[in-house]
Backbone as CSV, one residue per row, in Angstrom:
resi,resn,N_x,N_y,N_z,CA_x,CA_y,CA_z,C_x,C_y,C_z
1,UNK,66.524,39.807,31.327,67.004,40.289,30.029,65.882,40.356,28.989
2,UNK,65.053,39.586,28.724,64.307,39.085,27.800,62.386,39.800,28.610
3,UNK,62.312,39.846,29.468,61.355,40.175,30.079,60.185,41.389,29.411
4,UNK,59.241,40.888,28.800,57.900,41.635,28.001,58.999,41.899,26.577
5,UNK,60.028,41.391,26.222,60.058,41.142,24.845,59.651,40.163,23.954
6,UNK,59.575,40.384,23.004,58.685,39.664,21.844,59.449,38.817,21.352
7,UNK,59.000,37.736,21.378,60.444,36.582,20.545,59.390,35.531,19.761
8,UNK,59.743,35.591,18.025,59.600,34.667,17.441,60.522,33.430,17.143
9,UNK,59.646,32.201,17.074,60.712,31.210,16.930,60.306,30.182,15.633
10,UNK,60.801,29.942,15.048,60.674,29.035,13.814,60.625,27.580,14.193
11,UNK,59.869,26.594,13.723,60.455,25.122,14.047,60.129,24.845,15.462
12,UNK,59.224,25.778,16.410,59.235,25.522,17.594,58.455,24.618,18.500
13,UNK,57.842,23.195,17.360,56.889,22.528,17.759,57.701,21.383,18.499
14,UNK,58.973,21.320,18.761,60.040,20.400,19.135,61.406,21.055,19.283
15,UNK,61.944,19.809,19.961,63.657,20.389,20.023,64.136,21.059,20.571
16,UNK,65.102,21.872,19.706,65.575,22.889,20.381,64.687,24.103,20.407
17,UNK,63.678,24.103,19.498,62.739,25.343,19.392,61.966,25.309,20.063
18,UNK,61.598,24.367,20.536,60.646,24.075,22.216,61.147,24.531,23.173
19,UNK,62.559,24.456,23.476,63.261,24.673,25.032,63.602,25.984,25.048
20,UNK,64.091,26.212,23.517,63.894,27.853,23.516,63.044,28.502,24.262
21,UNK,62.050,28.157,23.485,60.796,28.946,24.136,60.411,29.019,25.885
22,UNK,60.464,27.713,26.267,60.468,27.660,27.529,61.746,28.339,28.317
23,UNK,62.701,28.280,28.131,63.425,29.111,28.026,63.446,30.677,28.024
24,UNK,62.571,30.974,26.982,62.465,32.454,27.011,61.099,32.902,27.658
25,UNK,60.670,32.292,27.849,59.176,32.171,28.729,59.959,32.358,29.998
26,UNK,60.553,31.455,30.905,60.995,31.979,32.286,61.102,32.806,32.732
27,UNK,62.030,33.544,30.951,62.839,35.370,31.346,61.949,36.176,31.508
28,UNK,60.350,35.891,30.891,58.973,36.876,31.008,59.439,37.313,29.737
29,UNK,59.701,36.738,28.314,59.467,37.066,27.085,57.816,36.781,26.419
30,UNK,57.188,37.550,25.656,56.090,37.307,25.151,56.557,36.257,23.684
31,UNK,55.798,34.940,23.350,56.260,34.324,22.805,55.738,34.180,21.393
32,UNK,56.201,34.103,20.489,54.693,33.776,19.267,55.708,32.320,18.578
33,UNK,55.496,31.431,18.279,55.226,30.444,17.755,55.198,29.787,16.463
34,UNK,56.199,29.496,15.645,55.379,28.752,14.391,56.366,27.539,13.834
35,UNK,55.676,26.505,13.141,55.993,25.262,12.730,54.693,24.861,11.966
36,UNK,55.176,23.291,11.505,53.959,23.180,10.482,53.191,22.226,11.120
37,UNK,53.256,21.884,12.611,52.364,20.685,13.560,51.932,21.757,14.584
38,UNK,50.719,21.907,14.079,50.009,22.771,15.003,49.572,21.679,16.335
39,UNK,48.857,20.714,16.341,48.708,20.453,17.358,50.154,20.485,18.294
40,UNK,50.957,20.422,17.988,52.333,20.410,18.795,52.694,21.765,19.568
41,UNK,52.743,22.554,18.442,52.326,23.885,18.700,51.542,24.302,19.988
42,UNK,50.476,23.876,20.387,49.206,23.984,21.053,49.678,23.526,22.331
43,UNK,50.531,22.583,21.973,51.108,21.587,23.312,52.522,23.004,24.111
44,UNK,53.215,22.900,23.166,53.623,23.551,23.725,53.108,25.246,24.418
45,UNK,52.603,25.892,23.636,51.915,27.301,24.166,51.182,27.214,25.401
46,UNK,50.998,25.783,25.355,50.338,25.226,26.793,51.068,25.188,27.927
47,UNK,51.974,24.732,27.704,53.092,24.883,29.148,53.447,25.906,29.243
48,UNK,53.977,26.900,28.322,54.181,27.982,28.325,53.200,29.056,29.092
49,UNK,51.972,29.185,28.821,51.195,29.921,29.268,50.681,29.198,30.829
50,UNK,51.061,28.102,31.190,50.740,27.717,32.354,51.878,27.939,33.490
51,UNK,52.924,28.668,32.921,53.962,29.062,33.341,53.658,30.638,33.855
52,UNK,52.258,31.400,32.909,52.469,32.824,33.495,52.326,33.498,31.938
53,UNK,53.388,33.175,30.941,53.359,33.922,30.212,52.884,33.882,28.987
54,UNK,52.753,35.005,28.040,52.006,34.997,26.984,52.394,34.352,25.863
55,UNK,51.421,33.564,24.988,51.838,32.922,24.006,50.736,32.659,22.912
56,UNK,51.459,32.605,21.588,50.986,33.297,20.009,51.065,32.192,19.115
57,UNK,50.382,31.213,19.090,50.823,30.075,17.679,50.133,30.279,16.642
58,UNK,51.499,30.455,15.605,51.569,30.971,14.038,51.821,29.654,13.343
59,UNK,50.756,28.448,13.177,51.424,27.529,11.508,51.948,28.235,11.031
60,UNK,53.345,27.579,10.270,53.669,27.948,9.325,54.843,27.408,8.909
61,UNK,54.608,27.472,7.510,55.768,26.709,6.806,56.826,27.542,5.844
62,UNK,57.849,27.212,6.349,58.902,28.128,6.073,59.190,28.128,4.192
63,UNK,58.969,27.159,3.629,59.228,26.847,2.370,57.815,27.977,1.351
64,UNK,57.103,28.671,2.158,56.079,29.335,1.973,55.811,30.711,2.289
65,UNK,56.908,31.631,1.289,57.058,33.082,1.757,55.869,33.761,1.910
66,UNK,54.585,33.541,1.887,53.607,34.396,1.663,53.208,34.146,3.632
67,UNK,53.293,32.721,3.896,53.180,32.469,5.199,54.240,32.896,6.315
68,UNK,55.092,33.164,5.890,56.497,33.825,6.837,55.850,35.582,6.876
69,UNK,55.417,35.745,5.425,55.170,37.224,6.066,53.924,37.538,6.943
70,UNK,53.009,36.444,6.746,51.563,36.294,7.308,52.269,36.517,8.509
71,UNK,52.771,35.813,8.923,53.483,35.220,10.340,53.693,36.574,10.977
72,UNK,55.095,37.140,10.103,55.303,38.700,11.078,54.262,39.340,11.041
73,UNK,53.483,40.023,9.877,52.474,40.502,10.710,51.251,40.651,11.343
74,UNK,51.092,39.293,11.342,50.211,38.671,12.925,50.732,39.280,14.011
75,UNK,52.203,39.266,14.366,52.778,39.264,15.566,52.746,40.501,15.791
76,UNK,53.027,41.515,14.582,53.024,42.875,14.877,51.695,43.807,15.337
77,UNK,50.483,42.776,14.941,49.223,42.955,14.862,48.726,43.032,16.272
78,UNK,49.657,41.835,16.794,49.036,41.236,18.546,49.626,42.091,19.286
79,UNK,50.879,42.147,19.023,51.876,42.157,19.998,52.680,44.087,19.904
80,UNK,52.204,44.463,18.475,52.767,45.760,18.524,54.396,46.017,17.923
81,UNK,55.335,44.831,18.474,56.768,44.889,18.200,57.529,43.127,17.869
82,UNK,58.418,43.219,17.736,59.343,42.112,17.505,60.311,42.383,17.749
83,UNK,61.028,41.871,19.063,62.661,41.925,19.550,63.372,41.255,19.103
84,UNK,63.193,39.678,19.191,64.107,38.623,18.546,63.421,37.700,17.795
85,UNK,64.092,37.522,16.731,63.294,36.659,15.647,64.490,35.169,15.868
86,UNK,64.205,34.062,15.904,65.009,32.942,16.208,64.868,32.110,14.623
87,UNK,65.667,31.920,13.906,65.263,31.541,12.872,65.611,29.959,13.121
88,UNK,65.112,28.771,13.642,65.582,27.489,13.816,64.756,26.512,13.138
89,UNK,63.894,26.711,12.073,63.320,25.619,11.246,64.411,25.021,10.635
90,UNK,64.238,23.893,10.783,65.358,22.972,9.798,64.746,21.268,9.954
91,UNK,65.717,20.511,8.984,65.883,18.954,8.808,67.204,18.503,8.011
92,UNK,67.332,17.212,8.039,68.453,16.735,7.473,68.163,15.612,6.269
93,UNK,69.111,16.222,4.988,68.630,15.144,4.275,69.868,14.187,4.502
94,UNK,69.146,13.100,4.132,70.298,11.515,4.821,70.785,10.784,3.214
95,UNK,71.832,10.633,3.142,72.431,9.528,1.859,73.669,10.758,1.476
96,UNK,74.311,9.528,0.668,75.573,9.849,-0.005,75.680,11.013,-0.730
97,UNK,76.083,12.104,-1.505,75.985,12.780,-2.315,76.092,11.871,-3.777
98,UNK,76.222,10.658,-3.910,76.070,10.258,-5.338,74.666,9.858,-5.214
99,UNK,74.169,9.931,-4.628,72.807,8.856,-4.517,71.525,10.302,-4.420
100,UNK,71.581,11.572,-4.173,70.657,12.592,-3.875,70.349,12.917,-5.195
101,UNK,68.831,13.075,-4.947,68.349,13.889,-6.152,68.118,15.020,-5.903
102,UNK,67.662,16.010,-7.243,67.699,17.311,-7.153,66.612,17.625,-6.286
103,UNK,65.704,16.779,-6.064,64.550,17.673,-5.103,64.829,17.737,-3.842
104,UNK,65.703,16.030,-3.551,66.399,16.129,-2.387,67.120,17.292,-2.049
105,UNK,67.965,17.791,-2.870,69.043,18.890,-2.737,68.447,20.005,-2.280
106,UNK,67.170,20.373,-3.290,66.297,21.174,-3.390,65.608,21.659,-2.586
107,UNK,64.954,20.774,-1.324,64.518,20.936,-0.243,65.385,20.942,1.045
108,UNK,66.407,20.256,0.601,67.357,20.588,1.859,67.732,21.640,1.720
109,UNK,68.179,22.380,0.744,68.691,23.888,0.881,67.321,25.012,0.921
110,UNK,66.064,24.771,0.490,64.836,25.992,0.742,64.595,25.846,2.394
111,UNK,64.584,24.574,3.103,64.233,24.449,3.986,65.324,25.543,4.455
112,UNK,66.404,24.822,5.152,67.391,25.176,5.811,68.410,26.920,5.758
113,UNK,67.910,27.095,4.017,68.910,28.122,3.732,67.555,29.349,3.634
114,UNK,66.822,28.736,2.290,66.289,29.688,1.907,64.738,30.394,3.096
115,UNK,64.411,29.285,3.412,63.534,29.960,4.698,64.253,30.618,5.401
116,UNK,65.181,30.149,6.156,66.110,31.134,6.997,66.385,32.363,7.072
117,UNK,66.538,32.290,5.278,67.437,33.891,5.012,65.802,34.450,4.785
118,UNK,64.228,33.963,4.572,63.609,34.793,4.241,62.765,34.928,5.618
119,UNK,62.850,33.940,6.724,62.866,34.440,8.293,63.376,35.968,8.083
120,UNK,64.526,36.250,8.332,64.972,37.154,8.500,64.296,38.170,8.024
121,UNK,64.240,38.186,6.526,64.090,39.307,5.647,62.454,39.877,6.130
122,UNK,61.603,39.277,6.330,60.809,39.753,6.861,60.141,40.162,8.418
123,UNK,61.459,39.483,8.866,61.589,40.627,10.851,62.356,41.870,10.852
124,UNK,63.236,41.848,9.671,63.873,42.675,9.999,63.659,43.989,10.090
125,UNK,62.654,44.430,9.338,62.236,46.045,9.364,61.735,46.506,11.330
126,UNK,60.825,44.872,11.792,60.593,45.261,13.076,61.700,44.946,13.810
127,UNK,62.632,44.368,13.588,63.850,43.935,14.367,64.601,45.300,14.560
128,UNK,64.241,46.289,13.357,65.371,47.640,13.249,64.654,48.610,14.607
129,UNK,63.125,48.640,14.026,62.500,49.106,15.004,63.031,49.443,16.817
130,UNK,63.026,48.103,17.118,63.214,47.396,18.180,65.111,47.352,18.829
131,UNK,65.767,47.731,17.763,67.391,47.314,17.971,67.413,46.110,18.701
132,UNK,66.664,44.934,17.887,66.798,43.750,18.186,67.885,42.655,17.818
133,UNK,67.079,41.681,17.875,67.997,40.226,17.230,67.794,39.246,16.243
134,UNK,68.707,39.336,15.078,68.324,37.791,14.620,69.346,36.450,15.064
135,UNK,68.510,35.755,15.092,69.470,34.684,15.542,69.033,33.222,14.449
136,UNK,70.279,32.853,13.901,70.123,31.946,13.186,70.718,30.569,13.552
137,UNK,69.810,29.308,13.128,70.468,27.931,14.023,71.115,27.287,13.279
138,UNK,72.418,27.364,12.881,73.708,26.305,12.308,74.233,25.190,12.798
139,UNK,74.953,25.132,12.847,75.414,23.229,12.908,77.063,23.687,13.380
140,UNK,77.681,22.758,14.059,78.917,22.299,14.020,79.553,21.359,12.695
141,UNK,78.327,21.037,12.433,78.299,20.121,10.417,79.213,21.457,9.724
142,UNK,78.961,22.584,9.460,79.290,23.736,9.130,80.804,23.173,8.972
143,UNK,81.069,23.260,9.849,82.930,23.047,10.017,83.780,22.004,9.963
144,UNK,83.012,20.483,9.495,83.410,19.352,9.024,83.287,18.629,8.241
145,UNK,83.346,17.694,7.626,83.164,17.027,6.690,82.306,16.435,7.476
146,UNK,80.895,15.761,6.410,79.888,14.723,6.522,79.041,13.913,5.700
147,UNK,79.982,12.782,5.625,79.436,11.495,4.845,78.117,11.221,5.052
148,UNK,77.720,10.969,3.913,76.134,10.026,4.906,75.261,11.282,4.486
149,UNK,75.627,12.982,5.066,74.690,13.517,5.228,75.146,14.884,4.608
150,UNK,75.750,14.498,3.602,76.513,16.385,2.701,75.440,17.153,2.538
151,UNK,74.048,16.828,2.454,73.231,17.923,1.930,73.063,18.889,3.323
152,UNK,73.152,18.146,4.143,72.778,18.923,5.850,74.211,19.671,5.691
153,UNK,75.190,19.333,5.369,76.384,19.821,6.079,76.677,21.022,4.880
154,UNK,76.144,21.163,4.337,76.341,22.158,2.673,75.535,23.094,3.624
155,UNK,74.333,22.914,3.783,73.463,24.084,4.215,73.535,24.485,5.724
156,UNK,74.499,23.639,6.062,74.846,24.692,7.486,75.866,25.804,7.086
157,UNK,76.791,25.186,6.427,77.994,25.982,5.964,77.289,27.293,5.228
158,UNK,75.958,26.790,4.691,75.318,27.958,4.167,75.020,29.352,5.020
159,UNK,74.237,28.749,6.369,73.949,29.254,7.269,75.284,30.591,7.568
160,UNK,76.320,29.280,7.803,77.069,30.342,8.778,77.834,31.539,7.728
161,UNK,77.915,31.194,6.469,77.985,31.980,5.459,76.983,33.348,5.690
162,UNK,76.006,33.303,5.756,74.969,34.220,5.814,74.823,34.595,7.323
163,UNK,75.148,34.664,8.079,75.367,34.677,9.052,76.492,35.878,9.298
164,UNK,77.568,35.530,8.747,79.208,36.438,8.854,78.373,37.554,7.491
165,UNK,77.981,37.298,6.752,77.587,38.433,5.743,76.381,39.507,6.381
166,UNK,75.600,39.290,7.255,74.756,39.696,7.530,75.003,40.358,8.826
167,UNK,76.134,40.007,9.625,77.239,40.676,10.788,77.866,41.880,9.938
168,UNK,77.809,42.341,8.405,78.679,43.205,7.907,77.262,44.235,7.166
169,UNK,76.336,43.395,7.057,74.923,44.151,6.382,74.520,45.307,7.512
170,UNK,73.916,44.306,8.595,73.689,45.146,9.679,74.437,46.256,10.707
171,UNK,75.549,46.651,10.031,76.069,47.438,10.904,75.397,48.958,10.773
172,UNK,75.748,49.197,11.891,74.459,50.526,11.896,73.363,50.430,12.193
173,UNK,72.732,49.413,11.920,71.007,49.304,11.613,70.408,49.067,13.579
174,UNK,71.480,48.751,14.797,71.391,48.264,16.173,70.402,46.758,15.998
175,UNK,70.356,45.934,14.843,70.206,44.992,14.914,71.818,44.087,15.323
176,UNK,71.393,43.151,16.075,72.414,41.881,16.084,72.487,40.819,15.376
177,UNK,73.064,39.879,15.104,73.207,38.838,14.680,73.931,37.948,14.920
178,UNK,72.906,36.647,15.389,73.978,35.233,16.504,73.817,34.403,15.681
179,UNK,74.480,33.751,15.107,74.773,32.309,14.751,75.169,31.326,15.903
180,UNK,74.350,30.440,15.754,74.837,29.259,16.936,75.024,27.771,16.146
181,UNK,75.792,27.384,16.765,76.451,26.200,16.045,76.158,24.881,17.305
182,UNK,74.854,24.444,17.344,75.392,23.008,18.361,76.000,21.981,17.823
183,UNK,76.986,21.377,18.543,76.988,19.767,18.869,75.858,19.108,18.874
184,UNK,76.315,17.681,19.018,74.958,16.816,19.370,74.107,16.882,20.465
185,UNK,72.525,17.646,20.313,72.151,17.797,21.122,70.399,17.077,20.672
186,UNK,70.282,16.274,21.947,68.762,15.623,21.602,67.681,16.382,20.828
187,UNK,67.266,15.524,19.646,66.188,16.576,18.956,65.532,15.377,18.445
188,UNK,64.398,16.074,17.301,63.880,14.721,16.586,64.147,14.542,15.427
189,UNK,65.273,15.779,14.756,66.171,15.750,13.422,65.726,14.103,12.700
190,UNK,66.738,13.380,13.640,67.155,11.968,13.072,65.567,10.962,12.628
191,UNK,63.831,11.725,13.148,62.655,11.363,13.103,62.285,11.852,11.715
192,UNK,62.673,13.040,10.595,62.319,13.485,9.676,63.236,12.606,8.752
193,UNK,62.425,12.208,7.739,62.918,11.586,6.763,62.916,12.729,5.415
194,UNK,63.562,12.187,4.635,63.839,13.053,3.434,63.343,14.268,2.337
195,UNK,62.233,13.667,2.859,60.400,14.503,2.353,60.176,15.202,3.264
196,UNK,60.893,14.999,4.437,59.869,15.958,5.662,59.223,15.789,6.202
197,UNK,59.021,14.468,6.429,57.861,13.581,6.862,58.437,13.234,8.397
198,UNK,57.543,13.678,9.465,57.429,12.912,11.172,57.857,11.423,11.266
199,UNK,58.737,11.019,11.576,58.425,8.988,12.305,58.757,9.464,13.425
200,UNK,58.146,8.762,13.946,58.473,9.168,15.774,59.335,7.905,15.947
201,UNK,58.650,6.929,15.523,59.626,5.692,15.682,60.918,5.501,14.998
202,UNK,61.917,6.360,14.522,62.506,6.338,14.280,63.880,6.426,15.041
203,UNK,64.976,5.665,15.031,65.797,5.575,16.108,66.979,6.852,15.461
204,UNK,67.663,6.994,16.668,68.544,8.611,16.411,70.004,7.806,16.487
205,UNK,70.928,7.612,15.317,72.097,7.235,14.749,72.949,8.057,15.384
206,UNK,73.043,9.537,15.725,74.125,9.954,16.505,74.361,9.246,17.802
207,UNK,75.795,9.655,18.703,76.345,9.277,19.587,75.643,9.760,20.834
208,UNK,74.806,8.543,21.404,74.481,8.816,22.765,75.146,9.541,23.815
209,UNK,76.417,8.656,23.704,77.473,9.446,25.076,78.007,10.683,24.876
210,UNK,77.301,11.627,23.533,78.113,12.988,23.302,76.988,13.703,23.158
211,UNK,75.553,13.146,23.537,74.567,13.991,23.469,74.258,14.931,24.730
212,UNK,74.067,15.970,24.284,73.621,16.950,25.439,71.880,17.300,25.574
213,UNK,71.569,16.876,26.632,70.081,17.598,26.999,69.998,18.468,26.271
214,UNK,68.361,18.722,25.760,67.423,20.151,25.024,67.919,21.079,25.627
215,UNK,67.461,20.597,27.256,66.886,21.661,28.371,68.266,22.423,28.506
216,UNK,69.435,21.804,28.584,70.526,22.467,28.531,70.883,23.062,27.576
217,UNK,71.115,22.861,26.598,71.324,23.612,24.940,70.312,24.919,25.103
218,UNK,69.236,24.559,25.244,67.936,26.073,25.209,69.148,27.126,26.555
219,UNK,69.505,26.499,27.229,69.961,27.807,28.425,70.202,28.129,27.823
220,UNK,72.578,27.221,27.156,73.323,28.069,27.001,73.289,29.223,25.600
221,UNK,71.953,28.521,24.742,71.805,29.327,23.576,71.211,30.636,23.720
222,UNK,70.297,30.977,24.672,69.390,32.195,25.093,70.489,33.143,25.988
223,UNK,71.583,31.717,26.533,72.175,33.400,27.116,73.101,33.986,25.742
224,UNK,73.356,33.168,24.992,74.405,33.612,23.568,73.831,34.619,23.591
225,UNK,72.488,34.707,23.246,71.263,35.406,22.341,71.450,37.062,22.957
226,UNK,71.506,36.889,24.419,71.129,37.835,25.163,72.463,38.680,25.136
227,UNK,73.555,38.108,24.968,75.199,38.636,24.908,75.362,39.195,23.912
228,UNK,74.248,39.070,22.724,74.569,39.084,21.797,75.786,39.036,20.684
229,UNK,76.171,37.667,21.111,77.719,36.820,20.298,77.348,37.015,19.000
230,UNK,78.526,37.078,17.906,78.454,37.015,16.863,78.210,35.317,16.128
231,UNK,79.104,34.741,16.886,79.047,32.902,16.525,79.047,32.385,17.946
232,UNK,78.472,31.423,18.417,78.243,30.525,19.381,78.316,29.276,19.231
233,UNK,79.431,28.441,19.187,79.530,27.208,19.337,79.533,26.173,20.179
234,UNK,78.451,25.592,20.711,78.434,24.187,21.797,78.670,22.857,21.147
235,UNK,77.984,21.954,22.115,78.776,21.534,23.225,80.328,21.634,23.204
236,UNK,81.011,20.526,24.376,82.290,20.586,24.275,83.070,19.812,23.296
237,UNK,82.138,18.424,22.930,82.942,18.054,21.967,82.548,18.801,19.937
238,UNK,81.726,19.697,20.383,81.569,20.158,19.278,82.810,21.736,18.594
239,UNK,83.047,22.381,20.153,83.893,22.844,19.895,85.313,22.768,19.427
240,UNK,85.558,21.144,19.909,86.638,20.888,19.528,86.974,20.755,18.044
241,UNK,85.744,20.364,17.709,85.535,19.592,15.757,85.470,21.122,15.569
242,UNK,84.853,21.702,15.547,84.876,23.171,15.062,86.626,23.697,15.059
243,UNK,87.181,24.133,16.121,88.162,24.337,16.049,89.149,23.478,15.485
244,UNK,89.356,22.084,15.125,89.799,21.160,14.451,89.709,21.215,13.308
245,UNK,88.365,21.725,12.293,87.999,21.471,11.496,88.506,22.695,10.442
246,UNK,88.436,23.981,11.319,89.167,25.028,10.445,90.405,25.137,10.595
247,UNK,91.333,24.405,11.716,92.704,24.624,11.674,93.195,23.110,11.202
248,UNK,92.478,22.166,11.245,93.605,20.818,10.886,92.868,20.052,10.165
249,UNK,91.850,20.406,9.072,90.772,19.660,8.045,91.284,18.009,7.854
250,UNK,92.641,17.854,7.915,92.886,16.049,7.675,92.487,15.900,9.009
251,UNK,92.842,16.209,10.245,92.322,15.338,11.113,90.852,15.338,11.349
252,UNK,90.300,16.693,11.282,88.714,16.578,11.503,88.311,15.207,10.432
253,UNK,88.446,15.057,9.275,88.544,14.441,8.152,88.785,12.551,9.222
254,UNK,89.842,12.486,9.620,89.697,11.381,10.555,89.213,10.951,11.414
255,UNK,88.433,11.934,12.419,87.447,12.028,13.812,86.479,11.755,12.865
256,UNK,85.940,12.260,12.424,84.744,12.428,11.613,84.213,10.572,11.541
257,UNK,85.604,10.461,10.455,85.456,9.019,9.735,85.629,8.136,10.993
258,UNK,86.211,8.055,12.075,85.855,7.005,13.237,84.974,7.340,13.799
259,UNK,83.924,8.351,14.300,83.189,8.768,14.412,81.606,7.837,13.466
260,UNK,82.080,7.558,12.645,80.795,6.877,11.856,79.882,7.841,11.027
């Protein structure tokens, strides 16, 4: 499916933006690369290209529109085209909503919302080109309530907001648009602290027994990609909160809260 197409990925120095890639590397996609840990970066383009296929690392920091556009056209520079642009830079800010400050707020929504939407804005002219893809990375947070962590769960809801608006922008244009929504799936989210700052040593507070492998999440998300779904929601217990959450809000409201 993916084979000598061009796929950018945001955030791809870890996570889910790592397995992506490897992921889309298998299919014989040409890959380009960007996050703000280049050596990570390096690590990965490394397996990647020891796999066979081609690969492009772009630093870059999403909170930095002049570098998002650097970014596309580098790629257009190397590579000629852009099929799928993966927009998955993100973090979570952690505390109460009485306790966040505005920069807190501030950076949780440029990160998450406003890079996202300006990912896009600058693939998209080659995305039209191409009758490609954007694909944007949301949350199952989107569709529930979340204590502890409202600023994450505001800007998913953001996401998938822009997401359904941008399913009504693009018509005509043979661009797509996937929103994917995981469940709990292993990342190093729970390692970024509030600033944005790496701990590696940092321990991950979600539920072990409901976590799903990278390596698995990267499949079932690339085949979304390739189906080109409008919304994609994993795992299984994430679908359920999703579907819970827009039809029976008191009980999601109770899972949630035993949930922790």
């Amino acid at each position: 499916m993916f084979k000598d197409k061009v796929v950018w990925i945001t955030g791809a120095s870890s996570g889910l933006g790592k397995f992506m890639a490897y992921e889309f590397a298998s299919q014989g996609a040409v890959l380009a690369l960007s996050a703000r840990r280049k050596d990570q970066l390096e690590e990965v383009k490394a397996t990647i290209e020891s796999k066979g296929a081609k690969c492009l690392v772009l630093p870059c920091d999403v909170l930095e529109e002049s570098q998002l556009e650097a970014a596309v056209q580098t790629i257009i520079r190397e590579f000629g085209s852009l099929d799928v642009a993966v927009a998955n830079a993100g973090y979570g800010v952690v505390g109460k909503i009485k306790n966040l400050s505005a920069k807190e707020w501030r950076r949780q929504m440029d990160v998450n919302v406003v890079g996202l939407a300006l990912t896009y804005k600058y693939a998209f002219p080659y995305l039209k080109e191409a009758q490609g893809r954007i694909v944007l990375i949301g949350s199952v947070a989107a569709y529930v309530p979340n204590p502890g962590v409202g600023a994450y769960g505001a800007s998913k809801a953001a996401v998938r907001s822009i997401g359904q608006t941008l399913q009504l922008e693009l018509k005509g244009t043979g661009v797509s648009c996937t929103v994917i929504h995981p469940g709990f799936v292993e990342s190093d989210i729970a390692k970024v602290d509030n600033e944005g700052v790496f701990h590696p040593e940092n321990p991950d507070p979600r539920p072990a027994q409901l976590m799903w492998p990278t390596d698995k999440a990267a499949k079932v998300m690339v085949r979304a990609i390739a189906k080109r779904k409008r919304s994609y929601v994993f795992t299984g217990h994430g679908k359920i909160l999703a579907f819970i959450g827009q039809h029976f809000p008191r009980l999601a409201a109770l899972l949630v809260s035993k949930m922790g």
